[in-house]
C-alpha positions as CSV (number, residue, x, y, z in Angstrom):
1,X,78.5,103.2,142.6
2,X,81.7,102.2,141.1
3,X,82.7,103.1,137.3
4,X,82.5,100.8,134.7
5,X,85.0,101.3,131.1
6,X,84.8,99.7,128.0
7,X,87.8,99.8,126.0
8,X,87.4,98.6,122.4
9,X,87.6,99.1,118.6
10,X,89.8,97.3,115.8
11,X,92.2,99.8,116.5
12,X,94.5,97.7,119.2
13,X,97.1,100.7,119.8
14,X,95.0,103.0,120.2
15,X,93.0,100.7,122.6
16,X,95.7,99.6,125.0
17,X,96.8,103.3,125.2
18,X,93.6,104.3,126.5
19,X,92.9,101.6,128.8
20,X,96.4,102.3,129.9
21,X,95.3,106.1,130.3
22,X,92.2,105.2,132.0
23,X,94.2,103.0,135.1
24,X,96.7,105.7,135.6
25,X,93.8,108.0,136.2
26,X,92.5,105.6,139.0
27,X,95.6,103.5,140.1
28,X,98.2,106.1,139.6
29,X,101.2,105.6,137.4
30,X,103.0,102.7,139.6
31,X,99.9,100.8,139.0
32,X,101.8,98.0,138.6
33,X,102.5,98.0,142.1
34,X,99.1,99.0,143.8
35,X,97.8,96.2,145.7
36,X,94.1,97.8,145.1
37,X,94.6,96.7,141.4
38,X,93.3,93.1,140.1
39,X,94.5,92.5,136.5
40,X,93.2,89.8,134.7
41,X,95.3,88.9,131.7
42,X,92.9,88.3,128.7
43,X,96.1,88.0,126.3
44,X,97.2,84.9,128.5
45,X,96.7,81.8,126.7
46,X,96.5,80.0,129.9
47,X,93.5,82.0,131.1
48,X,90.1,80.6,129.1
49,X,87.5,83.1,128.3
50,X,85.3,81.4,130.4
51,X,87.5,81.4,133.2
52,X,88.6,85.4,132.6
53,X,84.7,86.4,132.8
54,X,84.3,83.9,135.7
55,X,87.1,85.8,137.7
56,X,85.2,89.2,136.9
57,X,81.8,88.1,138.2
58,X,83.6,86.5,141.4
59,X,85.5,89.4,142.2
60,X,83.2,91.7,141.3
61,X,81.1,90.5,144.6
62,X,84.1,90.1,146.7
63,X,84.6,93.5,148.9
64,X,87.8,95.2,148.8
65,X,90.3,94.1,151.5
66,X,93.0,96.4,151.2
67,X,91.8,99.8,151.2
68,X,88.5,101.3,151.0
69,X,88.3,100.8,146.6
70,X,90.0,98.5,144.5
71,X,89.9,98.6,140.8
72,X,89.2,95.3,138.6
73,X,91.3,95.1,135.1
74,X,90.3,92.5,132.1
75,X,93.3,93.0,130.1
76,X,93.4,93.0,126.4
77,X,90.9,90.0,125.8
78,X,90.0,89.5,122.0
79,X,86.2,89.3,121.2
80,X,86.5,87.2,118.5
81,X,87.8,84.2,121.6
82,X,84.2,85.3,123.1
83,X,82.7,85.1,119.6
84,X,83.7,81.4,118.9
85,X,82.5,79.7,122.5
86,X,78.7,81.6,121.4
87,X,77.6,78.1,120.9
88,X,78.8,76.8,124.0
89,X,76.1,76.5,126.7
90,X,78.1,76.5,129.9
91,X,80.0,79.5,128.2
92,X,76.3,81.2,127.7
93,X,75.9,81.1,131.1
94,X,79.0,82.5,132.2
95,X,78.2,85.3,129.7
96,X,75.2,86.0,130.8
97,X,75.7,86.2,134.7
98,X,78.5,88.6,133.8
99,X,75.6,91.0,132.0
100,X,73.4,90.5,134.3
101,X,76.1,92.3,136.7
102,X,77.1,94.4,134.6
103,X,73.6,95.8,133.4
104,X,73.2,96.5,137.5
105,X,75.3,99.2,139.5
106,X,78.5,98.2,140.3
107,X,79.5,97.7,144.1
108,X,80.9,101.7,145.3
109,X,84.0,99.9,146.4
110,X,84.7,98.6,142.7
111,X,85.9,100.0,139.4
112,X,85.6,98.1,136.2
113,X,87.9,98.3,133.4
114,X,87.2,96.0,130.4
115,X,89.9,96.2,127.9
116,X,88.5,94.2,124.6
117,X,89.4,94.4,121.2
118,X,86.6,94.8,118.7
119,X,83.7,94.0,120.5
120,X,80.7,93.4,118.3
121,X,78.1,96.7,118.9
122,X,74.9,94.4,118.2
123,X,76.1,91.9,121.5
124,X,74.8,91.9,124.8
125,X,78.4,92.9,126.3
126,X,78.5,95.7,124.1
127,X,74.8,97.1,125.2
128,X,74.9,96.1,129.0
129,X,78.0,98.7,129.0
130,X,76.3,101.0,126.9
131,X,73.3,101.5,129.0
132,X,75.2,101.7,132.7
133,X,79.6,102.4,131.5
134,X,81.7,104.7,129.7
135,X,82.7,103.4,126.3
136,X,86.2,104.4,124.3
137,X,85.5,103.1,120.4
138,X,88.4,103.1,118.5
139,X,88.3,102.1,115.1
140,X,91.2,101.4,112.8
141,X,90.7,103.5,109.4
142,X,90.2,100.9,106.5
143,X,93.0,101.4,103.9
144,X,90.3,100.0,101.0
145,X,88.2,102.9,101.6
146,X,88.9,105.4,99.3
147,X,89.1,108.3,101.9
148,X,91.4,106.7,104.7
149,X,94.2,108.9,104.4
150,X,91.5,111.8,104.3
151,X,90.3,110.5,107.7
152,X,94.2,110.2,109.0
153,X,94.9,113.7,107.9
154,X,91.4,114.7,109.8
155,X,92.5,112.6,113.1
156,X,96.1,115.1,112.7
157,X,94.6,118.4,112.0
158,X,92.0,117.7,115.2
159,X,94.8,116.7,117.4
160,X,96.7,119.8,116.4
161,X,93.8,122.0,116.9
162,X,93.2,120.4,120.5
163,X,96.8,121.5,121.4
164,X,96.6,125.1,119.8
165,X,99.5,124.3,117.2
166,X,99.7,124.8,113.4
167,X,101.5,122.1,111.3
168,X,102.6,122.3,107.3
169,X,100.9,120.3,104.7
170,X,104.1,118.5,104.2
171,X,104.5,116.9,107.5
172,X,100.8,116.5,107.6
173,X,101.5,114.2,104.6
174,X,104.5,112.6,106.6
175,X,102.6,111.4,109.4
176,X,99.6,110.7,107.6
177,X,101.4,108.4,104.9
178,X,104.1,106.7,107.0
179,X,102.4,106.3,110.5
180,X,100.3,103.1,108.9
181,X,96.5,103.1,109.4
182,X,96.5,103.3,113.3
183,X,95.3,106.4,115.0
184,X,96.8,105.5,118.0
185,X,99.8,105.1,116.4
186,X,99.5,108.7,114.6
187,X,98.5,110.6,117.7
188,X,101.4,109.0,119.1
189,X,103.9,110.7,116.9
190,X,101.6,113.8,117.0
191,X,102.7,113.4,121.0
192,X,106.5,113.3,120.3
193,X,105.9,115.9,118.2
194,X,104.3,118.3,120.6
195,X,107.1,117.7,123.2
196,X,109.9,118.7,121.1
197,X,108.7,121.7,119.2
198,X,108.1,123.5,122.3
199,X,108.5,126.6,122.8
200,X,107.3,126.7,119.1
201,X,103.5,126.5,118.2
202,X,104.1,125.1,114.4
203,X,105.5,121.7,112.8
204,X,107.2,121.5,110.2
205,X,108.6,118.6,108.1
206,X,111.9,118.5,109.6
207,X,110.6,118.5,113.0
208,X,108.8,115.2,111.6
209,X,112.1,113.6,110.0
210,X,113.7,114.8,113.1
211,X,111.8,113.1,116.0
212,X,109.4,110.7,114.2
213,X,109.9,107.3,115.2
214,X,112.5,105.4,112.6
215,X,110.6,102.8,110.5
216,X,111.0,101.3,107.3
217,X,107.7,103.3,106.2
218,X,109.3,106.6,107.5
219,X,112.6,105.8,105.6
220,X,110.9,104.5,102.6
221,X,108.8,108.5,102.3
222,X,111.7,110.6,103.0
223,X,114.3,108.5,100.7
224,X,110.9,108.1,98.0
225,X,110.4,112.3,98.3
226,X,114.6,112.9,98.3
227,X,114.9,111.0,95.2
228,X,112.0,113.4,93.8
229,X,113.7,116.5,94.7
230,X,116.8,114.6,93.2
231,X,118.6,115.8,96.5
232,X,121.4,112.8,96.6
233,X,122.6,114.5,100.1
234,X,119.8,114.2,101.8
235,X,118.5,110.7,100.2
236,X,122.3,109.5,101.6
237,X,121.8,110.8,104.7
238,X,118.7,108.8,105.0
239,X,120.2,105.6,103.9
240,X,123.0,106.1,107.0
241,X,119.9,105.9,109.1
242,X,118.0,103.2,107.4
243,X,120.9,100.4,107.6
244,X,120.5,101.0,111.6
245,X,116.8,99.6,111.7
246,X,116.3,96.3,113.2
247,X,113.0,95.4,110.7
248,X,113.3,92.3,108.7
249,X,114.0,92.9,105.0
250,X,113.4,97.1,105.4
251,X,115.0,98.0,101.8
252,X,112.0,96.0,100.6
253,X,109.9,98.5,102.2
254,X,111.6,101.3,101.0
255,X,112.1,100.6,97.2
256,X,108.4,99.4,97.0
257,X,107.9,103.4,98.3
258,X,110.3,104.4,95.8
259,X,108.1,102.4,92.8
260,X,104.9,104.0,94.3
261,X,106.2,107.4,94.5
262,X,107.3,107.1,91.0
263,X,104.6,105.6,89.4
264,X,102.5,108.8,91.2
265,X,104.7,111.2,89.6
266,X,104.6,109.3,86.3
267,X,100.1,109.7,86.9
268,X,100.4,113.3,88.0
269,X,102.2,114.6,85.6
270,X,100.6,112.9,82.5
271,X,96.8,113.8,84.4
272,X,98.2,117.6,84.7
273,X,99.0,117.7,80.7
274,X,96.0,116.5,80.2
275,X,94.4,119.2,82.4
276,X,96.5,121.7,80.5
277,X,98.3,122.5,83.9
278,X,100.9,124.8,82.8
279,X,104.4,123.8,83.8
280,X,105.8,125.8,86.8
281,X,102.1,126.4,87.8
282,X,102.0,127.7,91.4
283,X,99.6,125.9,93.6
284,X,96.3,127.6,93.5
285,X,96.4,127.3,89.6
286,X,97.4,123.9,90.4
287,X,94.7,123.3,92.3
288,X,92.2,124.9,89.9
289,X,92.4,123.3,87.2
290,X,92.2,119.6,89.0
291,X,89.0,121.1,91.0
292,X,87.1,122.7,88.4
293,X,87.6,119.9,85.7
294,X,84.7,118.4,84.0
295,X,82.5,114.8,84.8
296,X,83.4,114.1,81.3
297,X,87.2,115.1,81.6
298,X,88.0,113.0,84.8
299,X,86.0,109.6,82.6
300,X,88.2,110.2,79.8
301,X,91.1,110.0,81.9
302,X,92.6,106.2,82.5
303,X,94.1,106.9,86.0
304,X,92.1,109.3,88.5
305,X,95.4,109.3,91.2
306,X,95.0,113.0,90.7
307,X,91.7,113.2,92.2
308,X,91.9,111.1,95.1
309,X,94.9,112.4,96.3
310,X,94.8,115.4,98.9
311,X,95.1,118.5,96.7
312,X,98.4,119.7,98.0
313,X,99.9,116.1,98.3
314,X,99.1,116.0,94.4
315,X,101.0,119.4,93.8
316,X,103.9,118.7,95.3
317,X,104.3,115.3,93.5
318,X,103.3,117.6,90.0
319,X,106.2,119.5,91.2
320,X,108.5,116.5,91.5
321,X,107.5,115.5,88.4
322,X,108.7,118.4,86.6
323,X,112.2,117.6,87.2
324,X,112.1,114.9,85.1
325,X,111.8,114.1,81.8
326,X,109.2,111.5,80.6
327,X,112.2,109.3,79.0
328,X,113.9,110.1,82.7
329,X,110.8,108.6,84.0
330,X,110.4,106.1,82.2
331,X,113.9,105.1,82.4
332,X,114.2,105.3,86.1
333,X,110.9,102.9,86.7
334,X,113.1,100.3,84.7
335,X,115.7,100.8,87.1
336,X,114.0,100.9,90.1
337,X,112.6,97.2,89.0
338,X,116.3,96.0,88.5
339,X,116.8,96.8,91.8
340,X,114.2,95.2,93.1
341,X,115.1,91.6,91.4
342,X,118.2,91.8,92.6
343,X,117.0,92.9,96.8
344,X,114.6,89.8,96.6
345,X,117.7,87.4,94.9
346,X,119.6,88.4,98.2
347,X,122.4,88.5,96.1
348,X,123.5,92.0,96.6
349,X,124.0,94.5,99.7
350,X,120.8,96.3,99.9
351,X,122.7,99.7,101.0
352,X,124.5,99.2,98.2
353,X,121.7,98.7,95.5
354,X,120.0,101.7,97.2
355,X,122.8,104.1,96.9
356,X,123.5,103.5,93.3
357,X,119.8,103.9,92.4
358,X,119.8,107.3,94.2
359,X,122.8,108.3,92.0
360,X,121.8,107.0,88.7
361,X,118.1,109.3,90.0
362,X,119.3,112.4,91.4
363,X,122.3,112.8,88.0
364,X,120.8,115.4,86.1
365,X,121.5,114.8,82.0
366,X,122.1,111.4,81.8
């Protein structure tokens, strides 16, 4: 009997990568060009659900002509089409004499690939390919739950451990903070990542500002950590390669990073006094005292940043924090919103506005 895929999850890059994955391994890599492969474009607004599921069923009891297999592709159709026509009672029927085919063995000649984003688990669909397919769930991590970047950091240490090679907290905190919330996206860049450390078994953080791909996020972290290290060469260096980008508005992305990463070290290092971390504290004392403190301690406390954050990400903002004063701090947040007033008035060059704020930062004694 033929094979019969289900691609889906909220997680649409991770999704059309592995549906992409999934035809190579039957159609080769010039799929494009195999007569033996039927695509039928989901994403086209031309082609009604209806119509796309009526094409399946039809070809799916039409022999192949041109060889002795053929392989049948819905491309990238969106549930949530399927899920508004529920009502509809000519689109019920459609839907259900596509179930009904797929609940039964597909013809040996055929392979099925369904490419559809987020496919509701309680629908027939989802259970007719769950009893006879193979099913690839993908799931975008929600950035409101209070462990995504946990889970990120998770997806990259698996990855890693997959391909037998060690990578540094730091550039675990690189990918996991500027790759966005898709894990197709981060395995992506774990994949580029790979490739270019070889012969090497270990990443490091330079491998990631290196070979990572250039976005306003990744600018906005490197410039963000550069400015907290008050290293002015290398937060210029990253500005040469930020005016490059082709995003819309990307200084907007990168001084919001800067007023996050600042307002973190302004939480970290008030939540460490208050934890009595001694200044200088290596990272195991570090990480003592935020571990061991108290259910009363962490409710007395009016920001809990410290704890939410992964350990080491928290240390090495505490560390950034000690090169500043809290006047410095202070003083720098009010900068850092001057700037921003004057990026949205469009008034000023952004490379410009960037470049003096990473002077007035990284001067020491001011």
């Amino acid at each position: 009997m033929g094979k019969l895929y289900l691609i889906t999850g909220s997680d649409e890059y991770a999704s059309k990568n592995k549906a992409r994955e999934v035809i190579i391994s039957l159609c080769g890599k010039d799929y494009e060009s195999d007569p033996c492969l039927e695509i039928i474009h989901g994403d086209n607004d031309a082609i009604k659900p209806a119509q796309a599921i009526s094409m399946i069923v039809e070809s799916l009891s039409t022999p192949a002509f041109l060889s002795s297999k053929k392989t049948v592709w819905l491309k990238n159709l969106d549930f949530e089409k399927i899920s508004k026509l529920k009502d509809s009672e000519e689109f019920e029927n459609v839907m259900e004499a596509f179930t009904d085919a797929l609940k039964k063995a597909l013809p040996d000649d055929t392979d099925l690939v369904l490419s559809i984003l987020s496919v509701d688990r309680r629908s027939a669909l989802f259970k007719a390919c769950q009893k006879s397919g193979e099913i690839h769930f993908f799931e975008k991590v929600d950035i409101m739950s209070k462990d995504w970047n946990d889970k990120l950091r998770s997806v990259i240490y698996d990855s890693c451990r997959e391909n037998k090679v060690r990578i540094s907290e730091d550039a675990v905190a690189f990918v996991s903070e500027t790759a966005g919330v898709d894990v197709g996206r981060v395995k992506s860049e774990l994949q580029k990542l790979f490739a270019y450390i070889i012969p090497r078994n270990e990443i490091s953080l330079d491998d990631c500002k290196d070979i990572c791909s250039r976005t306003p996020e990744t600018a906005g972290w490197s410039f963000s950590n550069a400015l907290g290290e008050r290293n002015l060469k290398e937060a210029i260096g990253i500005l040469n390669v930020f005016v490059n980008m082709d995003s819309k508005n990307p200084e907007m992305k990168v001084i919001y990073a800067v007023m996050n990463h600042f307002q973190d070290l302004i939480k970290i290092k008030a939540a460490a006094q208050k934890l009595s971390v001694r200044p200088r504290s290596q990272y195991n004392d570090f990480a003592s005292k935020v571990q061991s403190a108290s259910p009363e301690t962490r409710m007395s406390m009016k920001d809990d940043t410290i704890f939410k954050l992964n350990p080491y990400r928290a240390f090495k903002i505490f560390e950034s924090s000690e090169r500043f004063t809290d006047q410095e701090l202070a003083h720098i947040i009010s900068e850092v919103l001057e700037v921003n007033k004057a990026l949205v008035s469009g008034a000023t060059v952004p490379r410009m506005e960037l470049e003096a704020l990473a002077i007035k930062i990284c001067r020491k004694n001011r």
